[in-house]
KEKE-3310 file (N, C-alpha, C; in steps of 0.2 Angstrom, whole numbers, plus 5000, padded with zeros to 4 digits):
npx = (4793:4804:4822:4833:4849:4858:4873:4877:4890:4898:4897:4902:4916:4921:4918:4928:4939:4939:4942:4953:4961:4959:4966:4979:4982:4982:4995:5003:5002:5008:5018:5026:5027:5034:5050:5052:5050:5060:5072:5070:5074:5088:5092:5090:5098:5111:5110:5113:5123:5134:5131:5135:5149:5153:5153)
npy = (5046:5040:5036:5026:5029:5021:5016:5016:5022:5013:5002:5011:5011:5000:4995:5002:4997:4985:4991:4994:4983:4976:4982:4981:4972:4966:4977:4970:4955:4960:4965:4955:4947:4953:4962:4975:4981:4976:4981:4993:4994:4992:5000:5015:5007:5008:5020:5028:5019:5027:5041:5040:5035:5048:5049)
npz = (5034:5045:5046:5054:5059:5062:5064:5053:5051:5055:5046:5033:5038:5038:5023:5017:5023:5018:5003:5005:5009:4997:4988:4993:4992:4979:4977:4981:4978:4962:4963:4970:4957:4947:4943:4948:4962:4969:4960:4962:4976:4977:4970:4978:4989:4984:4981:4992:4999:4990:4993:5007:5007:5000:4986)
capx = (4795:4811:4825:4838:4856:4864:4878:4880:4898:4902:4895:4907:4923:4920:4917:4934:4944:4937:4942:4961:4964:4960:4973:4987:4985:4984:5000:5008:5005:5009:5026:5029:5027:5037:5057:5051:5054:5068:5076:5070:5077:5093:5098:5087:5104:5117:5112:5114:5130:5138:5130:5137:5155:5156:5156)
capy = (5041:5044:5031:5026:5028:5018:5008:5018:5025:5005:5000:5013:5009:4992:4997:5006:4993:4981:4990:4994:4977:4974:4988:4981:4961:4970:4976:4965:4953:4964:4968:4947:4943:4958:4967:4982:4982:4974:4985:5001:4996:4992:5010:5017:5008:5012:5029:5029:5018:5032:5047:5040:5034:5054:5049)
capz = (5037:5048:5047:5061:5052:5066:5062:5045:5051:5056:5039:5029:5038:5036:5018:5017:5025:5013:4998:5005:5008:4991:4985:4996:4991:4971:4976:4982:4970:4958:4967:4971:4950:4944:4948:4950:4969:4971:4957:4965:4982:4975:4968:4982:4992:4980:4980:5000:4998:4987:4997:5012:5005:4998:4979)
cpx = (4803:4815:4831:4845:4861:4868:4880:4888:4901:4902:4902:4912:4924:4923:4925:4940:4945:4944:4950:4963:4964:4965:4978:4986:4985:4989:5004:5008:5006:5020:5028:5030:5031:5043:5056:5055:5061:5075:5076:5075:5086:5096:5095:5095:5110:5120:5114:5122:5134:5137:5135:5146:5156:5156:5150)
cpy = (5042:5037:5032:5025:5025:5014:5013:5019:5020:5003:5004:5010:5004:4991:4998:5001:4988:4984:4994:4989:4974:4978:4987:4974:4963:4974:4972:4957:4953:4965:4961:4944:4948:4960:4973:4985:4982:4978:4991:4998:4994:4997:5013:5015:5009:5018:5031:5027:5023:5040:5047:5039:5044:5055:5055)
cpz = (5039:5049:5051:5055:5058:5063:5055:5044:5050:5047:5032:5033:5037:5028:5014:5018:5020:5005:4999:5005:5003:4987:4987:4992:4982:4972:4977:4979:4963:4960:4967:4963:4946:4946:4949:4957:4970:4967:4960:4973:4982:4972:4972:4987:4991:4981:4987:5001:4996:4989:5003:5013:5000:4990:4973)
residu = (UNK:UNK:UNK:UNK:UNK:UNK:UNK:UNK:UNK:UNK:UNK:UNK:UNK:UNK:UNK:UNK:UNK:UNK:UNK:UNK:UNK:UNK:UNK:UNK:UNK:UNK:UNK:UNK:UNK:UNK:UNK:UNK:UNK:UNK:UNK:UNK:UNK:UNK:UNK:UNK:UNK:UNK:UNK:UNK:UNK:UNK:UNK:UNK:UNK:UNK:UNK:UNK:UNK:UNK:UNK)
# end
């Protein structure tokens, strides 16, 4: 029995996009309930500050 695999490729990306959307909204409220971020981007422009000032 021969079976038609149409739509299969739509079906995985669909698939995929599914389960990145659910990767990004687990970080980001991951990152929204914790200081992680805002600590990292704050020596992240420290260290730019003081590159840029020479120190």
């Amino acid at each position: 029995m021969i079976h038609s695999e149409n739509g299969q490729a739509t079906a995985e990306y669909a698939l995929v996009l599914v389960a990145a959307a659910i990767v990004a909204l687990a970080l980001i409220t991951w990152a929204s309930t914790t200081d992680a971020l805002p600590a990292f981007f704050n020596s992240v422009i420290q260290k730019v500050v003081s590159v840029a000032n020479g120190v």
